[in-house]
Structure formats: C-alpha cells, structure tokens
PyMOL Python script that loads the backbone (N, CA, C, O; Angstrom):
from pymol import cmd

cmd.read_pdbstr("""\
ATOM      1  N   UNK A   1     -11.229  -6.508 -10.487  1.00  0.00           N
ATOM      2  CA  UNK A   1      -9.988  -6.486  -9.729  1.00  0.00           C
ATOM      3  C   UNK A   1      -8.968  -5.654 -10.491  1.00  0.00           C
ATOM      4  O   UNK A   1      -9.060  -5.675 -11.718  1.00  0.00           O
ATOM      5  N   UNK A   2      -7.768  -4.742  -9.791  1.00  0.00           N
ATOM      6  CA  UNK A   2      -7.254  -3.905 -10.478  1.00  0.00           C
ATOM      7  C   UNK A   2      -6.296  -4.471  -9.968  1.00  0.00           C
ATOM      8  O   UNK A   2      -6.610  -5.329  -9.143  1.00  0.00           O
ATOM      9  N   UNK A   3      -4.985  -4.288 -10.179  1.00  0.00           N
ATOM     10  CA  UNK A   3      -2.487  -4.589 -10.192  1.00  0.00           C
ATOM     11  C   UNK A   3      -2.334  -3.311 -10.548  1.00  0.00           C
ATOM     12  O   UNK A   3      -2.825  -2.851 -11.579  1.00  0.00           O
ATOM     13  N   UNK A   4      -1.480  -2.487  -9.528  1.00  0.00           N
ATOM     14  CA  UNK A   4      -0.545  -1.604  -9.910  1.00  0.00           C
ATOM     15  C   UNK A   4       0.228  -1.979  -8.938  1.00  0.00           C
ATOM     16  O   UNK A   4       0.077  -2.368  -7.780  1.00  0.00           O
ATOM     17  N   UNK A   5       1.659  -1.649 -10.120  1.00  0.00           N
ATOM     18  CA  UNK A   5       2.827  -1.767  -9.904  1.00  0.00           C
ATOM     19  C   UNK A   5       3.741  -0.357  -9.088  1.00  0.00           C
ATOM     20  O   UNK A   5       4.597   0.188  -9.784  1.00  0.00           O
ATOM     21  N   UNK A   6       3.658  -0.157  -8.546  1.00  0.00           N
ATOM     22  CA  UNK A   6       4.524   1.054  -7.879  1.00  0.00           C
ATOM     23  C   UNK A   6       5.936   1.102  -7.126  1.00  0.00           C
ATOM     24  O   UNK A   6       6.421   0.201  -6.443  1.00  0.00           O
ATOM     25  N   UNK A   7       6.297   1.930  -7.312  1.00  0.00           N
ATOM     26  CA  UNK A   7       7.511   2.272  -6.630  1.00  0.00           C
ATOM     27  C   UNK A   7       7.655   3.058  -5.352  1.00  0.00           C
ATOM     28  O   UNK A   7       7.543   4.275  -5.501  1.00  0.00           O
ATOM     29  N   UNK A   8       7.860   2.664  -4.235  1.00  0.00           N
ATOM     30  CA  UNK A   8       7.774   3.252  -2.723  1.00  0.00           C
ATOM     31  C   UNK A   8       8.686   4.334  -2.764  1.00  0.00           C
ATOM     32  O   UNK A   8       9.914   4.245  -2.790  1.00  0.00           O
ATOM     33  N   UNK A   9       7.894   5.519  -2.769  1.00  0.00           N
ATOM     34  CA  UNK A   9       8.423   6.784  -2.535  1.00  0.00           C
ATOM     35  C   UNK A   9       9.162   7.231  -1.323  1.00  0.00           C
ATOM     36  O   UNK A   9      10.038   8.092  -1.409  1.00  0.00           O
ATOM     37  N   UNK A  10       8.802   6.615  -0.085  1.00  0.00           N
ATOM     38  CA  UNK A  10       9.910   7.479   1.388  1.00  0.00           C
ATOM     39  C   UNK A  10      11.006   6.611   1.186  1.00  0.00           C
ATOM     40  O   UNK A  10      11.163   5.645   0.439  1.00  0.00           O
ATOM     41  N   UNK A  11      12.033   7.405   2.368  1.00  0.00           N
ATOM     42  CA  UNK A  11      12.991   7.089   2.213  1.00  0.00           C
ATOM     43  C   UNK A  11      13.382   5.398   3.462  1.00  0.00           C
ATOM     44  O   UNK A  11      14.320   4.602   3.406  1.00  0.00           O
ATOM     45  N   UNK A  12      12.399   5.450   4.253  1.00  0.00           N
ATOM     46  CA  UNK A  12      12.608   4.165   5.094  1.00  0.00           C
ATOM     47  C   UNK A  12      11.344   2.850   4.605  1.00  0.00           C
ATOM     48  O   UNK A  12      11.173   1.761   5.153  1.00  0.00           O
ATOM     49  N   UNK A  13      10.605   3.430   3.414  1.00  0.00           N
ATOM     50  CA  UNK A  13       9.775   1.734   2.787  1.00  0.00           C
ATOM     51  C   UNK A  13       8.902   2.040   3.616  1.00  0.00           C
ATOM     52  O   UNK A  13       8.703   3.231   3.852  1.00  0.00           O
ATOM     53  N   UNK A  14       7.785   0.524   4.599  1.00  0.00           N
ATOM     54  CA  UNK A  14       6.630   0.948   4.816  1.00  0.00           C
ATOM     55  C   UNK A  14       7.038  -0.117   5.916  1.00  0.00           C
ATOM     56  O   UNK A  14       6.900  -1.338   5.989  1.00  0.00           O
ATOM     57  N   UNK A  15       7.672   0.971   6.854  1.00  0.00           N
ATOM     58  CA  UNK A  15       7.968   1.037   8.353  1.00  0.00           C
ATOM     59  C   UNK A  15       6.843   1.255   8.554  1.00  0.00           C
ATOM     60  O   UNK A  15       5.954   1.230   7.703  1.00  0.00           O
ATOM     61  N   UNK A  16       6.655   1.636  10.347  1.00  0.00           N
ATOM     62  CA  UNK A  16       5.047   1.733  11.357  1.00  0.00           C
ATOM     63  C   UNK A  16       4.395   3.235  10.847  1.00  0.00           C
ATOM     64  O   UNK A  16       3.185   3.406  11.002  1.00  0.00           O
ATOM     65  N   UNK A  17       4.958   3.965  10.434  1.00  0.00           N
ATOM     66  CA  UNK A  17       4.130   5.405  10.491  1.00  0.00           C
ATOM     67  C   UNK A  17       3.400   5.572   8.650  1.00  0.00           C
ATOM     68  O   UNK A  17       2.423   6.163   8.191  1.00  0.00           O
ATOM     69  N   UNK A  18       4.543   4.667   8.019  1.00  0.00           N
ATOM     70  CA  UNK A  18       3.782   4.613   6.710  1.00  0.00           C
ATOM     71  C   UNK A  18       3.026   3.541   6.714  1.00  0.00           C
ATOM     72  O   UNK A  18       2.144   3.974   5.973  1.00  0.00           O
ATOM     73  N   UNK A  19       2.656   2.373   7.000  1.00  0.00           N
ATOM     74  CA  UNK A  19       2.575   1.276   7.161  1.00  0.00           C
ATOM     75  C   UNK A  19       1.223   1.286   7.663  1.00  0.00           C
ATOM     76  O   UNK A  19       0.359   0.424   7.500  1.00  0.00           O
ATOM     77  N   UNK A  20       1.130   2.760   8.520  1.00  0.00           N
ATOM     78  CA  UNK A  20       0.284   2.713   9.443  1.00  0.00           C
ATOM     79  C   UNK A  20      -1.135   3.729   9.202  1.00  0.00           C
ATOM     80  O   UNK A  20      -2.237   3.780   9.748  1.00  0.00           O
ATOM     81  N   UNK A  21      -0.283   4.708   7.767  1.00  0.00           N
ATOM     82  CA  UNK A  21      -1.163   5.331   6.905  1.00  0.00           C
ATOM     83  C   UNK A  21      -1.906   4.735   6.085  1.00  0.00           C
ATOM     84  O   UNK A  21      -3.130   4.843   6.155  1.00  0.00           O
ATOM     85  N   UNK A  22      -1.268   3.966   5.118  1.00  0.00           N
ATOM     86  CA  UNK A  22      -1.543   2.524   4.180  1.00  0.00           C
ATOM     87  C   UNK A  22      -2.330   2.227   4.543  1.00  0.00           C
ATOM     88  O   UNK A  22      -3.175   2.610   3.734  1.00  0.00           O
ATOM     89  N   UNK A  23      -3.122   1.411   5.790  1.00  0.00           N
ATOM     90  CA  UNK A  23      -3.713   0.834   6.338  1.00  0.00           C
ATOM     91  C   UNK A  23      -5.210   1.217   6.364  1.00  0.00           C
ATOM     92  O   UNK A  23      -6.298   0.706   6.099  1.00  0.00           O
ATOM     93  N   UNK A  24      -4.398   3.077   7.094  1.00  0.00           N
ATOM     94  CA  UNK A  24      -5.938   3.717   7.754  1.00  0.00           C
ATOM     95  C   UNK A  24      -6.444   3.918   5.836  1.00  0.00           C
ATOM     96  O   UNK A  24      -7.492   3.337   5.555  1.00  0.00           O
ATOM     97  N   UNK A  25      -5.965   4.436   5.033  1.00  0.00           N
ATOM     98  CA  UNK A  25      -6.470   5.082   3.547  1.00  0.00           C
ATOM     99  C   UNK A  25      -7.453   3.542   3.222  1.00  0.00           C
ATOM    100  O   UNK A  25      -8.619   3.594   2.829  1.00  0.00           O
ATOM    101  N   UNK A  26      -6.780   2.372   3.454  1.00  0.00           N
ATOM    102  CA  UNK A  26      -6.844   1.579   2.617  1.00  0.00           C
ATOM    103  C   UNK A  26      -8.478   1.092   3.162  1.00  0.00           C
ATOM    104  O   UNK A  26      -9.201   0.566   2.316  1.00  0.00           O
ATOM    105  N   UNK A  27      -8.969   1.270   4.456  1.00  0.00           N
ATOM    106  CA  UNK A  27      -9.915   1.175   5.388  1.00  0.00           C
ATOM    107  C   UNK A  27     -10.907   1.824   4.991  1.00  0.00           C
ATOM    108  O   UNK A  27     -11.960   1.225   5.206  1.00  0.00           O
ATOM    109  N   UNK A  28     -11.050   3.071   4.364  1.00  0.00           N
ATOM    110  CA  UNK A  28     -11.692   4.280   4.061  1.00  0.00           C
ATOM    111  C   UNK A  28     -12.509   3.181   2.948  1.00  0.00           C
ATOM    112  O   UNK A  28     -13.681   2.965   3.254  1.00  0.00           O
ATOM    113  N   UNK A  29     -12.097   2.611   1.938  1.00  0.00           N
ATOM    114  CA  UNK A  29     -13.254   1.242   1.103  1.00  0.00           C
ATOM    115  C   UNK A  29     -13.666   0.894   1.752  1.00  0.00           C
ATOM    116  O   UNK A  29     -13.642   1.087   2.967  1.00  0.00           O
ATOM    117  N   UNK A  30     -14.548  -0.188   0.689  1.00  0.00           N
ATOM    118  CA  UNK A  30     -15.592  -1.240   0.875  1.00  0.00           C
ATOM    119  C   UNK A  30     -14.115  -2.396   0.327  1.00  0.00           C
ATOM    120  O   UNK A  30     -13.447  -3.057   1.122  1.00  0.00           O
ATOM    121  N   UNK A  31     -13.965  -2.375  -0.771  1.00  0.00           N
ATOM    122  CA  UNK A  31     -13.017  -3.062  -1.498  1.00  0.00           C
ATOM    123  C   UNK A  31     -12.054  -3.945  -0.720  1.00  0.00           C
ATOM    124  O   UNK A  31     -11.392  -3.484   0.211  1.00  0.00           O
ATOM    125  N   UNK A  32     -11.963  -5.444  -1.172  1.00  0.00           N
ATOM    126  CA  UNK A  32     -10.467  -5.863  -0.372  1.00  0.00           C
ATOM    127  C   UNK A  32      -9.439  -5.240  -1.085  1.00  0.00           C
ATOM    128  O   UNK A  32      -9.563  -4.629  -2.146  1.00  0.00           O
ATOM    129  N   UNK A  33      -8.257  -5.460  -0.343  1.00  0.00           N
ATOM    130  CA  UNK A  33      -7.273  -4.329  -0.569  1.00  0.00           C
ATOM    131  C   UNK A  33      -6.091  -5.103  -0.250  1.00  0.00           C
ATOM    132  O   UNK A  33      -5.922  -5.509   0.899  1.00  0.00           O
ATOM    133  N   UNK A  34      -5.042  -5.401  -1.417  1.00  0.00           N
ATOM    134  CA  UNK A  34      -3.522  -6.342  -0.985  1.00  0.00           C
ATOM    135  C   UNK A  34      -2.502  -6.033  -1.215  1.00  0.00           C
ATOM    136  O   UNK A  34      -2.413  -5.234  -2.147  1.00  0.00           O
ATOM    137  N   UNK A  35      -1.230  -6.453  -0.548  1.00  0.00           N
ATOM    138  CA  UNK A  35       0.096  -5.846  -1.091  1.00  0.00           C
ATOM    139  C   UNK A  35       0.209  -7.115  -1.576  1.00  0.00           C
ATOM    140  O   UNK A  35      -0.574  -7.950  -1.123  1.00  0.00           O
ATOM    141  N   UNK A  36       1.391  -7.608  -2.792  1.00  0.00           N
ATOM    142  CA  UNK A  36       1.726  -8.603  -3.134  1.00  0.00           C
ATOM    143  C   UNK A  36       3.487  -7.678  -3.252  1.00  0.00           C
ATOM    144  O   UNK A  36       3.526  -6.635  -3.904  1.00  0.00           O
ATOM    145  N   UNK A  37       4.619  -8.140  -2.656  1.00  0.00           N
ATOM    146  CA  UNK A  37       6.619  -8.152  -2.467  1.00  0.00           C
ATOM    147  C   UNK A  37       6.677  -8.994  -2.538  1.00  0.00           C
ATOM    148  O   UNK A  37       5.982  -9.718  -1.826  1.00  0.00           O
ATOM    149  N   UNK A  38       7.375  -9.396  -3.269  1.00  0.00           N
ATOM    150  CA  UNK A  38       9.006 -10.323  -3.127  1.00  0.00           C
ATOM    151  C   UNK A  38       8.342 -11.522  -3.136  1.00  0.00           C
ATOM    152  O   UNK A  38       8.662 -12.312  -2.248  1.00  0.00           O
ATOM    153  N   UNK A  39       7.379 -11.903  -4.027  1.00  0.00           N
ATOM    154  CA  UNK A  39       6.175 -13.177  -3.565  1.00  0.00           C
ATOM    155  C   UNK A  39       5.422 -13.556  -2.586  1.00  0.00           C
ATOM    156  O   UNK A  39       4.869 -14.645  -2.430  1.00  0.00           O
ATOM    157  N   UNK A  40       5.408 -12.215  -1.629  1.00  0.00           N
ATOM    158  CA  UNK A  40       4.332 -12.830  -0.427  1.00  0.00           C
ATOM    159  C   UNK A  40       3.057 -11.914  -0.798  1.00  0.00           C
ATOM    160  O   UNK A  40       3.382 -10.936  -1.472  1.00  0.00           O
ATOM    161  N   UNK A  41       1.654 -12.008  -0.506  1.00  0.00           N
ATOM    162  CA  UNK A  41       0.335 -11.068  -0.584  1.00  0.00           C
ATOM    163  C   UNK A  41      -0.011 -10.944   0.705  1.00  0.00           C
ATOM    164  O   UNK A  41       0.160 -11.902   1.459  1.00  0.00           O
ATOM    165  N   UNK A  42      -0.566  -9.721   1.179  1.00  0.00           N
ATOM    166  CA  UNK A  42      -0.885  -9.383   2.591  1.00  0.00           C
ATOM    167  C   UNK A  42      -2.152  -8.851   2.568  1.00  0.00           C
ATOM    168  O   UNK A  42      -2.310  -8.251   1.505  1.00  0.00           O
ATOM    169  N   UNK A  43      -3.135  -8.807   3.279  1.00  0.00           N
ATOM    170  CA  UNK A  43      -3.913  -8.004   3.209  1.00  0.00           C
ATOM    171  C   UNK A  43      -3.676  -6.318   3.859  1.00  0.00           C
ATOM    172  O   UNK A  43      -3.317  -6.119   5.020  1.00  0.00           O
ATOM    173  N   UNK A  44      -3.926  -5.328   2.963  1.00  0.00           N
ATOM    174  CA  UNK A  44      -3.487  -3.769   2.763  1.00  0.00           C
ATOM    175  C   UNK A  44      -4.052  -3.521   3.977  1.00  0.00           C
ATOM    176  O   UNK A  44      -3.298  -2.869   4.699  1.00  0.00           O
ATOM    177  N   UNK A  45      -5.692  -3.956   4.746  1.00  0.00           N
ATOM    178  CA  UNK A  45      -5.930  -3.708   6.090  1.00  0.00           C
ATOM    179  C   UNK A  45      -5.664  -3.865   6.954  1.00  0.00           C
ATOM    180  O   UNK A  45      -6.291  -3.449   7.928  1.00  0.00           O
ATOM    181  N   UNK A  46      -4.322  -4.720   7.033  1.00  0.00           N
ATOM    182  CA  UNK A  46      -3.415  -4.940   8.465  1.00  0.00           C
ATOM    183  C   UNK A  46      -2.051  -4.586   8.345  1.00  0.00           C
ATOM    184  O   UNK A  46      -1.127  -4.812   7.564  1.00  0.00           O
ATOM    185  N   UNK A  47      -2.292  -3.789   9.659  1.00  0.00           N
ATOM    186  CA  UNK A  47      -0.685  -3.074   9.556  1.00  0.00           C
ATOM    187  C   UNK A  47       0.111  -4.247   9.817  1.00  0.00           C
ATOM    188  O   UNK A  47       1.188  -4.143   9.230  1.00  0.00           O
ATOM    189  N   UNK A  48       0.003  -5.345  10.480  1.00  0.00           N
ATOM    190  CA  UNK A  48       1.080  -6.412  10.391  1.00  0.00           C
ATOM    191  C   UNK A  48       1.353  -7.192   9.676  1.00  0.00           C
ATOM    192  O   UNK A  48       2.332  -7.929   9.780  1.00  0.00           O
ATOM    193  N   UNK A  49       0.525  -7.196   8.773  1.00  0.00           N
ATOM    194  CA  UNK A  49       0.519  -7.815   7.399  1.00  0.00           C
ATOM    195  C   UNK A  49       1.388  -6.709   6.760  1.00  0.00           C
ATOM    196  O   UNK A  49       2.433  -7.054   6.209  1.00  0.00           O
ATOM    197  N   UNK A  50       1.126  -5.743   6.785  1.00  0.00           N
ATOM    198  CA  UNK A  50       2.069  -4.264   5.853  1.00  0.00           C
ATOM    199  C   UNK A  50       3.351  -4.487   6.576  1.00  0.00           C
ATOM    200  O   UNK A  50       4.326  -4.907   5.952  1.00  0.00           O
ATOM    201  N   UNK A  51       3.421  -4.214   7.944  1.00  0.00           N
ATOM    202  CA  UNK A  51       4.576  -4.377   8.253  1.00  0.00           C
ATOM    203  C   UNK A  51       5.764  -5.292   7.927  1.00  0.00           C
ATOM    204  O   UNK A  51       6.986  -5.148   7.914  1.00  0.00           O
ATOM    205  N   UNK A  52       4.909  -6.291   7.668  1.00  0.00           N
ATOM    206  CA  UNK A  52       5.640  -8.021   7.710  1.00  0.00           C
ATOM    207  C   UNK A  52       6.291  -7.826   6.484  1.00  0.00           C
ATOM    208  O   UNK A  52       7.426  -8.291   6.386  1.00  0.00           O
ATOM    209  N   UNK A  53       5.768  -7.189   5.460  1.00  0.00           N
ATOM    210  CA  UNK A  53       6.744  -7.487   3.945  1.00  0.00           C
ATOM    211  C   UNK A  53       8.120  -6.869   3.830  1.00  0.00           C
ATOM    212  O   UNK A  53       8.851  -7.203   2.898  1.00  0.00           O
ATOM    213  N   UNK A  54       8.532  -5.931   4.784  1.00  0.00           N
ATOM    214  CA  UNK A  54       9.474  -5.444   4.511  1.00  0.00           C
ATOM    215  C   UNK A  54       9.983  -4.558   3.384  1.00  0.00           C
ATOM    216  O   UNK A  54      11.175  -4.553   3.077  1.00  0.00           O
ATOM    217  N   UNK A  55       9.208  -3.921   2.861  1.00  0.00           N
ATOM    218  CA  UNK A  55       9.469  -3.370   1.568  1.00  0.00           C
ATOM    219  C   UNK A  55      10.400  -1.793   2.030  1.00  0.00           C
ATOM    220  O   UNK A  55       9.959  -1.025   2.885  1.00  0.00           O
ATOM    221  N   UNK A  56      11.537  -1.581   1.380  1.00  0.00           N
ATOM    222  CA  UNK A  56      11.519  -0.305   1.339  1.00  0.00           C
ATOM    223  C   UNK A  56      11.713   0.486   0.329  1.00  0.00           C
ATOM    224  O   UNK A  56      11.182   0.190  -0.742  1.00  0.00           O
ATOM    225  N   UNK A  57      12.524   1.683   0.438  1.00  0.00           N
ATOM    226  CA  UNK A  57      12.365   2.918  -0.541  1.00  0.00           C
ATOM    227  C   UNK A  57      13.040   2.401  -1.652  1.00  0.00           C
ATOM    228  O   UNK A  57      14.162   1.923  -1.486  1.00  0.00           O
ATOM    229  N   UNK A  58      12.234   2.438  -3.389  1.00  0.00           N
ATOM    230  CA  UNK A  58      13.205   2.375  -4.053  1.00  0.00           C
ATOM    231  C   UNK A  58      12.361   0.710  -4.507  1.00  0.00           C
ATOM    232  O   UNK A  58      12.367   0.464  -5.713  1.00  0.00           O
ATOM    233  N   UNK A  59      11.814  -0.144  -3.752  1.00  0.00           N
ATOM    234  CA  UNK A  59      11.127  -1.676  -4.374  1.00  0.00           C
ATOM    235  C   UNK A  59       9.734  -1.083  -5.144  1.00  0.00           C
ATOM    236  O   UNK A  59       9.130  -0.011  -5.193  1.00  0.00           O
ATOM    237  N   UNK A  60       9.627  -2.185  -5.606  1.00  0.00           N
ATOM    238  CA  UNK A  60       8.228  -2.133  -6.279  1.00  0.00           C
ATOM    239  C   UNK A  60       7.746  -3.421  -5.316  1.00  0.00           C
ATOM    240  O   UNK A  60       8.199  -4.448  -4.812  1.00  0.00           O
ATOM    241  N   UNK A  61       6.446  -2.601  -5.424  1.00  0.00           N
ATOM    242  CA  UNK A  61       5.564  -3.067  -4.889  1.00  0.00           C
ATOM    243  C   UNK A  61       3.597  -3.974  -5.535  1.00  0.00           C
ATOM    244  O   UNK A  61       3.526  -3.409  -6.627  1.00  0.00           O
ATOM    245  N   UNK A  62       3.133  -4.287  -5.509  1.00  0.00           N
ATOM    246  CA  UNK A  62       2.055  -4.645  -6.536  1.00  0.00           C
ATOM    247  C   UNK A  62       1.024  -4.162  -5.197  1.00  0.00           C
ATOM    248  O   UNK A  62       0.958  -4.596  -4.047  1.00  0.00           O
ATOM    249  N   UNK A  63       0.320  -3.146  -5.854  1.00  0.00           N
ATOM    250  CA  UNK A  63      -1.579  -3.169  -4.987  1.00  0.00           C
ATOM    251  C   UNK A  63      -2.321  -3.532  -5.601  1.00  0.00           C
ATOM    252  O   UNK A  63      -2.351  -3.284  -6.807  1.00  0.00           O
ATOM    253  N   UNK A  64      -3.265  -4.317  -4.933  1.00  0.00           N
ATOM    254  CA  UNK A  64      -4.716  -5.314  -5.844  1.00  0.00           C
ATOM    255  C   UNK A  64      -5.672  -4.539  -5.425  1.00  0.00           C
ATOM    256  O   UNK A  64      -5.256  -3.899  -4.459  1.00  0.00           O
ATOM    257  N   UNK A  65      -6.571  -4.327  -5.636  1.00  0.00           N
ATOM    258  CA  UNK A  65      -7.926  -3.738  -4.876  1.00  0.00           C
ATOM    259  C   UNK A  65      -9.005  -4.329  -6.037  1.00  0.00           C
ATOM    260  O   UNK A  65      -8.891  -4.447  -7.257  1.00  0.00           O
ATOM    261  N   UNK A  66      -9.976  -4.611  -5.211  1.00  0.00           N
ATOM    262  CA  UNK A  66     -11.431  -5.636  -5.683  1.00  0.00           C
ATOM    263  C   UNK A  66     -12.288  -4.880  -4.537  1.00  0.00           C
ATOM    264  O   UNK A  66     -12.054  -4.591  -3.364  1.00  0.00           O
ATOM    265  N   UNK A  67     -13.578  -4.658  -5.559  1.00  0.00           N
ATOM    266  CA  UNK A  67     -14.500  -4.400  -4.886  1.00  0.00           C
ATOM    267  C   UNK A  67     -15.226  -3.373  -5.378  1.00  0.00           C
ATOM    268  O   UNK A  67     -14.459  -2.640  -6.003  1.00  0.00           O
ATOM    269  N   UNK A  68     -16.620  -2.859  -5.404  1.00  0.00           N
ATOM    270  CA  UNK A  68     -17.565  -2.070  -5.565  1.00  0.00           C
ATOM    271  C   UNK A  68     -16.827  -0.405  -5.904  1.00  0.00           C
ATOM    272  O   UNK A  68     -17.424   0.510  -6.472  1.00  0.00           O
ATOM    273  N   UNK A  69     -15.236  -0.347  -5.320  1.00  0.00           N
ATOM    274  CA  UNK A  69     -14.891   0.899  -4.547  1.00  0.00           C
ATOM    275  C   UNK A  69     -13.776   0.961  -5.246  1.00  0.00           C
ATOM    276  O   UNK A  69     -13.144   2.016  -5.190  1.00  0.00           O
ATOM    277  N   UNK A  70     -13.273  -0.129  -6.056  1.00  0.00           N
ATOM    278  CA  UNK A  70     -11.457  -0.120  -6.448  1.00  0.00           C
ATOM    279  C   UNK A  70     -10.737   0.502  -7.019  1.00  0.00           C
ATOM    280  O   UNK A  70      -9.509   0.572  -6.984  1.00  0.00           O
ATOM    281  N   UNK A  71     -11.841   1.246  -7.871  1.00  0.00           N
ATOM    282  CA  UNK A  71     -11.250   2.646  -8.780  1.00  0.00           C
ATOM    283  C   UNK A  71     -10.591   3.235  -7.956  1.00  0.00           C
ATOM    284  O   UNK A  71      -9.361   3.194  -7.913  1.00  0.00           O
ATOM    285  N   UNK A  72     -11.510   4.035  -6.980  1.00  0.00           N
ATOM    286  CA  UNK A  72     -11.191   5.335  -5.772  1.00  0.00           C
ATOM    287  C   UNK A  72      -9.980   4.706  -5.357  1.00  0.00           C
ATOM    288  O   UNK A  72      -8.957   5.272  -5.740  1.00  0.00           O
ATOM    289  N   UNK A  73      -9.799   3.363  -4.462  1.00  0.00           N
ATOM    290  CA  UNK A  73      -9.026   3.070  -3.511  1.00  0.00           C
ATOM    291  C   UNK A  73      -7.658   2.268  -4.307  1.00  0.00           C
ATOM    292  O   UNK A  73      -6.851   1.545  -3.723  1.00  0.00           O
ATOM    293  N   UNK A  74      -7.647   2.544  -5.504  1.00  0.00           N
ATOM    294  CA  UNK A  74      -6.479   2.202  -5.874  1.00  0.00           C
ATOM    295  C   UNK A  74      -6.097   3.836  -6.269  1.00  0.00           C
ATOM    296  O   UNK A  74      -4.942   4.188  -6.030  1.00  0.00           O
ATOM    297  N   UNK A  75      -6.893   4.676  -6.773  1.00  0.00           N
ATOM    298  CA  UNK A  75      -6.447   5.800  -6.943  1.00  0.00           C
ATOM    299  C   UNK A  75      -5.619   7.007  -5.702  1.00  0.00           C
ATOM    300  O   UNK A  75      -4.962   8.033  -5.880  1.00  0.00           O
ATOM    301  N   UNK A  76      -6.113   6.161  -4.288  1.00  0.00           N
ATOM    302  CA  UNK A  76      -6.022   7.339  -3.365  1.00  0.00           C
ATOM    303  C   UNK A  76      -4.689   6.430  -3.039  1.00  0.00           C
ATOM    304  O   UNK A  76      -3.685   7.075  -2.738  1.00  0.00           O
ATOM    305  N   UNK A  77      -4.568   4.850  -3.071  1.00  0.00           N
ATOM    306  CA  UNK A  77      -3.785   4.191  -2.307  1.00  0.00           C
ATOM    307  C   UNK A  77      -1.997   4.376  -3.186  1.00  0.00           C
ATOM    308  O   UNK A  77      -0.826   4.230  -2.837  1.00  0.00           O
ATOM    309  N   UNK A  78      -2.476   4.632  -4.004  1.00  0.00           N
ATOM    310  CA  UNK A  78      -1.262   4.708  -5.478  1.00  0.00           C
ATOM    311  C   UNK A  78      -0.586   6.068  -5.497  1.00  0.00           C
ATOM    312  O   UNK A  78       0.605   6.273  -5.729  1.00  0.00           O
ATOM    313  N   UNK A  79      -1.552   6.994  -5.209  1.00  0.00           N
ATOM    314  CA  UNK A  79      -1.089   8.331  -5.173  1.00  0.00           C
ATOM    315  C   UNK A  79      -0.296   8.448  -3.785  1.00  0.00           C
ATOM    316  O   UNK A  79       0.784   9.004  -3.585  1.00  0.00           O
ATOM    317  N   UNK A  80      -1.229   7.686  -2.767  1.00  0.00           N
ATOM    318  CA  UNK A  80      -0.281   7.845  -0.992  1.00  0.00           C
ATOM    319  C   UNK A  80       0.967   7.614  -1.377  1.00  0.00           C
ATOM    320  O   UNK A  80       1.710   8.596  -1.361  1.00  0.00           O
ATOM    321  N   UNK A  81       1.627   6.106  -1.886  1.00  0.00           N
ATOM    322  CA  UNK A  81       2.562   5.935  -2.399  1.00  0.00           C
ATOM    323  C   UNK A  81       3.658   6.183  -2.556  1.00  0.00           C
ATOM    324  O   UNK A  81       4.638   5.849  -1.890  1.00  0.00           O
ATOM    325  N   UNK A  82       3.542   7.039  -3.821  1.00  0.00           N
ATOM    326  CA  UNK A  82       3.887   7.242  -4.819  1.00  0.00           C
ATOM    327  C   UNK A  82       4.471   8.853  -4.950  1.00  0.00           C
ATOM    328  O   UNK A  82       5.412   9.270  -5.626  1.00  0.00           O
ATOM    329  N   UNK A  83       3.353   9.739  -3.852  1.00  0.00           N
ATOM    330  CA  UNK A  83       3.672  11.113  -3.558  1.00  0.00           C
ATOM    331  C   UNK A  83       3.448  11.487  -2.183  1.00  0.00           C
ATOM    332  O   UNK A  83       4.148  12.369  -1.686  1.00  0.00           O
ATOM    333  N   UNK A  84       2.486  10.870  -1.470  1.00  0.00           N
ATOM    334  CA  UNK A  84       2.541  11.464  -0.446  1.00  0.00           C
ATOM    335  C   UNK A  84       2.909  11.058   0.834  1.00  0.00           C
ATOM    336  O   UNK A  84       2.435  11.473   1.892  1.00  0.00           O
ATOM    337  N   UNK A  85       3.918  10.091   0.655  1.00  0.00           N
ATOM    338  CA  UNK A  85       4.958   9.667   1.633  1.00  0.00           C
ATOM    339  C   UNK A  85       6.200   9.866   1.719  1.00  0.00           C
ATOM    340  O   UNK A  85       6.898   9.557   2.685  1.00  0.00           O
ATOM    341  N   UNK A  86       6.664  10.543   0.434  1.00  0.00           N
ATOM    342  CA  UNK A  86       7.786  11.544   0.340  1.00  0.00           C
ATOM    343  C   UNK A  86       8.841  11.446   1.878  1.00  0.00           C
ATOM    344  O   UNK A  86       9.799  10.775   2.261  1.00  0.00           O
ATOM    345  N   UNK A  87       8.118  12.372   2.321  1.00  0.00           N
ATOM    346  CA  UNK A  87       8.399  13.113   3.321  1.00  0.00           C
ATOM    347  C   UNK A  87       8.458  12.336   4.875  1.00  0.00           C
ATOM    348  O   UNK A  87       9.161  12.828   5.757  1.00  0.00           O
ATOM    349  N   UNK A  88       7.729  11.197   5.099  1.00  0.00           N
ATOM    350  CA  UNK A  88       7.521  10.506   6.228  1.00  0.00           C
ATOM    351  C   UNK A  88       8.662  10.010   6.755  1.00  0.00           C
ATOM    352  O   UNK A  88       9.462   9.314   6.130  1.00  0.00           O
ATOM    353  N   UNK A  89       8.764  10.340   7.869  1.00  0.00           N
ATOM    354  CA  UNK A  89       9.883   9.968   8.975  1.00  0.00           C
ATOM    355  C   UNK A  89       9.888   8.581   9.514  1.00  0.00           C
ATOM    356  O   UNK A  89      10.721   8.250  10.359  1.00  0.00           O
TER     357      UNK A  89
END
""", "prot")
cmd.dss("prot")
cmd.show_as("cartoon", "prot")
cmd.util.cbc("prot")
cmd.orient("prot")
C-alpha cells in the first residue's frame, strides 16, 4: 500500500470535469485506489465519492493505492494532480 500527500493543482479543486478525470486514470489499474480530505476516505473509482469531498485548489489531499499496479497508478494519479490539471476549467 502506498500515501501521497499532494497538493491540488487547478484552480476550482476536484469539481465534475477533474473529478471526472481522477476517476477515468484511476480505472486504467487493477489496484484499489482512495482519496482520504478533511478525515473522510472515498474510493478514487467513483466520481461521487470524488465529488463528495469537496476538496479544492490549494488543499492537500492523501492518495492510497494497493494493489499488484500501485507503483504506476500512484505515479500517473500524482502527476494528474499535481500537473496536469493546471489548466482545467
């Protein structure tokens, strides 16, 4: 099992269109896959679970990933993050 700690890179947190990326990347494993905010854990494969935490730009956030796959999918899920949500509307 892997914890990283990150910091949400866009500027609106992980509204429906990031929320909704998160989800699909996080799908691409085998691995379970979790957000843990503000003391709640969600599972990373449901966007209403993503949605529900409310996190936005600027929180830290914790991703867990377990599984056969957790290297990759904490690596691709950390980098989405972290850089390539920048930009999302």
């Amino acid at each position: 099992m892997l914890e990283r700690k990150v910091i949400l890179s866009n500027k609106d947190g992980l509204h429906a269109r990031a929320a909704a990326m998160f989800v699909q990347v996080a799908n691409k494993f085998s691995s379970n896959v979790y957000i843990e905010f503000d003391g709640k854990r969600v599972d990373g494969k449901s966007i209403i679970g993503v949605m529900s935490l409310g996190a936005f730009a600027g929180e830290e956030i914790i991703i867990i990933t377990n599984g056969v796959d957790e290297e990759k999918a904490m690596e691709e899920l950390t980098n989405l993050v972290t850089e390539n949500m920048k930009d999302i509307i």
